[in-house]
C-alpha positions in Angstrom: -43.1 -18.5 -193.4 -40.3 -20.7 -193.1 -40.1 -24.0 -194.8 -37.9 -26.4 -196.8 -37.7 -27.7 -200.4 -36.4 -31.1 -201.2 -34.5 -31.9 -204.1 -32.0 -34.8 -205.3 -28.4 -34.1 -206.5 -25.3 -35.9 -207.9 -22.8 -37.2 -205.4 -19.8 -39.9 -205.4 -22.8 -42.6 -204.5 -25.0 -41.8 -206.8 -28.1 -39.9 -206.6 -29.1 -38.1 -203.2 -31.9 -36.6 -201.6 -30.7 -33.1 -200.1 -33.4 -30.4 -198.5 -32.6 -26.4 -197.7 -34.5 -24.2 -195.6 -35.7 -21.2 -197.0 -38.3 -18.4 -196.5 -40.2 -17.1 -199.5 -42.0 -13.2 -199.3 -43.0 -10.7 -201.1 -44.1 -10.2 -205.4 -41.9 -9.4 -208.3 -39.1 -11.0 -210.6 -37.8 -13.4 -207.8 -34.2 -12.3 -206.0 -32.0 -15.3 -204.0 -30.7 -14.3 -200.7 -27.5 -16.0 -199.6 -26.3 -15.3 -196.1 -21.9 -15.7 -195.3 -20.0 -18.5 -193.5 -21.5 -19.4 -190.1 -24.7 -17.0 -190.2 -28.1 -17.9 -191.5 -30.9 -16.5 -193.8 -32.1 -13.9 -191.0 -29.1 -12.3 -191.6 -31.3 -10.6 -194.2 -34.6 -9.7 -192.0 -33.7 -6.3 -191.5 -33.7 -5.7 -195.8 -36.4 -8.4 -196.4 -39.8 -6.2 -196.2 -38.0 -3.3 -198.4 -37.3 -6.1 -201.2 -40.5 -7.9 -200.8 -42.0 -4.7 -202.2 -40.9 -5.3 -205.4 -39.2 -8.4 -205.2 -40.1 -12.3 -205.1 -37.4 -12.4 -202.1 -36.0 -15.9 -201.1 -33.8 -15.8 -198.3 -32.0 -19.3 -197.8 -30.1 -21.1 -195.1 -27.1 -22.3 -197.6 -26.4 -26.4 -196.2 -25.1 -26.7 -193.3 -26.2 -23.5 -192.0 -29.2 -22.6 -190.3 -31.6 -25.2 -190.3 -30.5 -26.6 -193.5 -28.7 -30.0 -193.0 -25.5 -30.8 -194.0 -24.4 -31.8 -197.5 -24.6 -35.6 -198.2 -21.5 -37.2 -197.5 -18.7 -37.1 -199.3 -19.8 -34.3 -201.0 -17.5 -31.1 -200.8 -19.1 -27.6 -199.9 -16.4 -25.5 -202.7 -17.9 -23.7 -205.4 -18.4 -27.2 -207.8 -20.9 -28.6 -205.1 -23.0 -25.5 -203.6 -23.7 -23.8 -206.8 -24.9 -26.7 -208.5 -26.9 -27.6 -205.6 -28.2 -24.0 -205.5 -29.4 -24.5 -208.8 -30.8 -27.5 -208.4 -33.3 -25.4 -205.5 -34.2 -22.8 -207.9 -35.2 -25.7 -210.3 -37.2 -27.3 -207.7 -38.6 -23.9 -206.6 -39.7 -23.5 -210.4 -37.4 -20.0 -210.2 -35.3 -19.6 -213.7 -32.4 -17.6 -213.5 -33.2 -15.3 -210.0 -31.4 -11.8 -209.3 -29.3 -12.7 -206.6 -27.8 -11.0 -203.6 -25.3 -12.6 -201.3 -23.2 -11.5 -198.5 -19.0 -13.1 -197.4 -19.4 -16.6 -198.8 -23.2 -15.6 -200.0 -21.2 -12.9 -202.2 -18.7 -15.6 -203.9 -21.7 -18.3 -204.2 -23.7 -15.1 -206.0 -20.6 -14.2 -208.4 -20.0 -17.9 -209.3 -23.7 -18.5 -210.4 -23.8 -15.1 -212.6 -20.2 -17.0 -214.0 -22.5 -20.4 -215.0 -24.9 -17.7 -216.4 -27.7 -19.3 -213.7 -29.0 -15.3 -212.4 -30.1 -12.6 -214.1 -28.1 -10.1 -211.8 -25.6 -10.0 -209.1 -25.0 -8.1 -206.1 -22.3 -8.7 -204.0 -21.9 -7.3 -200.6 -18.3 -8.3 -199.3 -17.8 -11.1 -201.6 -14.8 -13.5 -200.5 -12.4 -14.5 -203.1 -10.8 -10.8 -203.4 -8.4 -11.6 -200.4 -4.3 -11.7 -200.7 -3.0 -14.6 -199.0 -2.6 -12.5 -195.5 -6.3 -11.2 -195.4 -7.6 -14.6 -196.1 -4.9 -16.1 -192.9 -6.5 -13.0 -191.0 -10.1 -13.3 -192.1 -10.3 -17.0 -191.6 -8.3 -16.4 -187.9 -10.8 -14.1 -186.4 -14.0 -16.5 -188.3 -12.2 -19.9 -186.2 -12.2 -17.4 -182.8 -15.7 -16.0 -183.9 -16.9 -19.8 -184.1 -15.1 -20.9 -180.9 -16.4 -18.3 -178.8 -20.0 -19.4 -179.7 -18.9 -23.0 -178.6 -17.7 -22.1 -175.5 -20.3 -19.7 -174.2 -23.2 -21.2 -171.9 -26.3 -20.5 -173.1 -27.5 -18.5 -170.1 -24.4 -16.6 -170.2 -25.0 -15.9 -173.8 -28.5 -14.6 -173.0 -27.4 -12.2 -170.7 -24.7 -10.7 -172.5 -27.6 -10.6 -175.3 -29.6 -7.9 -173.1 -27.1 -5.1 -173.0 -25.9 -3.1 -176.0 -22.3 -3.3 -174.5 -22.7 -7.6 -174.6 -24.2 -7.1 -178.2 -21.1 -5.4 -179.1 -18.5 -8.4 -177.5 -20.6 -11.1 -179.0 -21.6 -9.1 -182.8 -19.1 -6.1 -182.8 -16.8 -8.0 -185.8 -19.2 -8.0 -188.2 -21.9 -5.4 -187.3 -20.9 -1.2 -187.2 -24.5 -0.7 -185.3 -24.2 -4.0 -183.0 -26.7 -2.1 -180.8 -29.1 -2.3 -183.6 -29.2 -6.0 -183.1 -32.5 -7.6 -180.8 -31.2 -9.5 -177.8 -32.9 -12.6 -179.7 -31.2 -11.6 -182.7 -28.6 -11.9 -181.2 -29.0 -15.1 -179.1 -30.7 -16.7 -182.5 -27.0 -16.2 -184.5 -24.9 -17.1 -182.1 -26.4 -20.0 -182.2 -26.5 -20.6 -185.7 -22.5 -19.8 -185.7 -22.1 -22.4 -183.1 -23.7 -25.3 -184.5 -23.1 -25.0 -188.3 -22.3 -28.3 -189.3 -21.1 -27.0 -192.8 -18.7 -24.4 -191.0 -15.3 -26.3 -191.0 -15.6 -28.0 -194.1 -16.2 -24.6 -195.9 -13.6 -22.6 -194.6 -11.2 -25.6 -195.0 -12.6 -25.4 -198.8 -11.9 -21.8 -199.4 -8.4 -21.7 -198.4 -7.6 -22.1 -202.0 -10.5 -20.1 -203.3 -9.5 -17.1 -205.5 -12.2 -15.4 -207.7 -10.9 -14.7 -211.0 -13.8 -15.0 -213.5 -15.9 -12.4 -215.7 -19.7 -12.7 -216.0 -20.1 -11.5 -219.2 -23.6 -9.7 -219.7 -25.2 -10.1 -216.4 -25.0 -6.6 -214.5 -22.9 -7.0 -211.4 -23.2 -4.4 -208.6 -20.0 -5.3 -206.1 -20.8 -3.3 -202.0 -18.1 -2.5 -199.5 -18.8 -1.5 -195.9 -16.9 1.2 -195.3 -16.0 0.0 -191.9 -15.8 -4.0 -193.0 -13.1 -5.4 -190.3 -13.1 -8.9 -191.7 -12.8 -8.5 -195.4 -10.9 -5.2 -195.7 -12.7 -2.6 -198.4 -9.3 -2.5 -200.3 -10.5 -6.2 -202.1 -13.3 -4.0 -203.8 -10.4 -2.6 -205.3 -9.5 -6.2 -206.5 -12.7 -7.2 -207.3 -13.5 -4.3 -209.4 -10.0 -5.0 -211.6 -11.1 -8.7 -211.9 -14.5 -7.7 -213.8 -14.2 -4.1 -215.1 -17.5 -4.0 -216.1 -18.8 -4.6 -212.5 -20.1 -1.4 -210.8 -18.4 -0.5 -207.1 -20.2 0.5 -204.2 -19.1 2.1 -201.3 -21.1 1.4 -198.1 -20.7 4.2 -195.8 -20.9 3.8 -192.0 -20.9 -0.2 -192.8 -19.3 -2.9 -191.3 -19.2 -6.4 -192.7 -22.6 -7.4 -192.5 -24.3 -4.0 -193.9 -27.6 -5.3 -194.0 -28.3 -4.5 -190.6 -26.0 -1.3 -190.3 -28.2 0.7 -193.5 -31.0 -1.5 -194.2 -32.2 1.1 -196.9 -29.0 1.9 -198.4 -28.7 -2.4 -199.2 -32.2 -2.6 -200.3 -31.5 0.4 -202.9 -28.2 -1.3 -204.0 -29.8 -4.6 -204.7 -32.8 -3.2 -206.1 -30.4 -0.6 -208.6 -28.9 -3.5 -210.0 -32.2 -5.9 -210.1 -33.6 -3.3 -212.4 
């Protein structure tokens, strides 16, 4: 069941009343799900039964994604505003330091909160931050065309290129290896979600300067590359693994950038390896 918590946090104007969508499943220690720039927490749907085995599993719409709303403004969406915010949900959800599992921008968020010592574990599938300066131009290049193409598609068009596994591919095929795998509402449902993000400019403008250089001390980190990632190229687990040495690497095999969907079991084992 999907629903939203409502929280207040600190902004330029003092205090502010902020809610974020979430959907809470499942029994165990409790594990955060944060989806990448321009998606939304169904991202996770096909891992979230697999966790929910074992796991408290909250899978949230980050703000301005989904059907969370915006920030408040005047508040930036960079790493000092969203994690602090994110904490601020756990509090209000009564969770103390959650495993966490994030994906893209989901994987950076994760890292940064196991930094501020706010999780009990990482894992980080694709994290951004690892990029050189020409990845990052590249990455946030085909993202802007990603998010344009969503504008300008009609939403009849969009649902008929949705019931074909060759329209699948055109309208997924960047971030997905198994596009195919995807349901025609799936499909239709994050398309959507890509083209009205109200959050989506502000936080690619925001991580333009974003570089992830920080250890995490204690808290085990599990780091997951698709094999096949397009968008953030597998050599930044590379990177990543140099920046915290005590961080275990992953390869992903037969995944893209989005692996949840492309080995369902294969994430669920990762995350649940380094929950344990």
């Amino acid at each position: 069941m999907t629903t939203q918590v409502s929280f207040t946090i600190d902004t330029p104007g003092g205090r502010r009343p902020l809610s974020v969508a979430y959907r809470r499943t499942g029994s165990g220690a409790p594990l955060l799900l944060l989806h990448g720039i321009g998606h939304h927490r169904q991202a996770w749907d096909p891992v979230v039964h697999i966790l929910a085995a074992e796991r408290d599993v909250i899978a949230v719409d980050l703000p301005g994604f989904g059907e969370s709303p915006a920030l408040p403004r005047g508040v930036p969406y960079g790493l000092s505003s969203v994690v602090p915010v994110l904490g601020s949900m756990c509090e209000a959800l009564g969770v103390d330091r959650p495993h966490v599992a994030g994906n893209s921008l989901g994987g950076l968020l994760a890292l940064e909160l196991g930094h501020r010592g706010l999780v009990r574990s990482v894992t980080a599938l694709s994290p951004a931050g690892f990029w050189s300066p020409g990845e990052r131009r590249y990455a946030f290049s085909t993202l802007t065309a990603m998010r344009r193409g969503a504008q300008a598609l009609p939403l009849p068009v969009l649902e008929r290129l949705s019931r074909s596994a060759g329209g699948r591919a055109a309208l997924t095929g960047t971030i997905y290896a198994r596009p195919g795998r995807r349901s025609p509402e799936a499909v239709v449902s994050e398309t959507l979600a890509l083209r009205t993000a109200t959050g989506f400019d502000e936080t690619l403008a925001a991580g333009r300067s974003v570089l992830f250089t920080n250890e995490l001390g204690e808290v085990p980190v599990t780091v997951a590359w698709g094999a096949k990632d397009r968008l953030l190229l597998r050599r930044q687990g590379i990177r990543a693994k140099r920046t915290m040495p005590g961080a275990r690497l992953v390869r992903l095999p037969g995944c893209d950038h989005v692996p949840m969907n492309d080995d369902p079991a294969l994430v669920a084992r990762v995350i649940l390896d380094t929950s344990r």
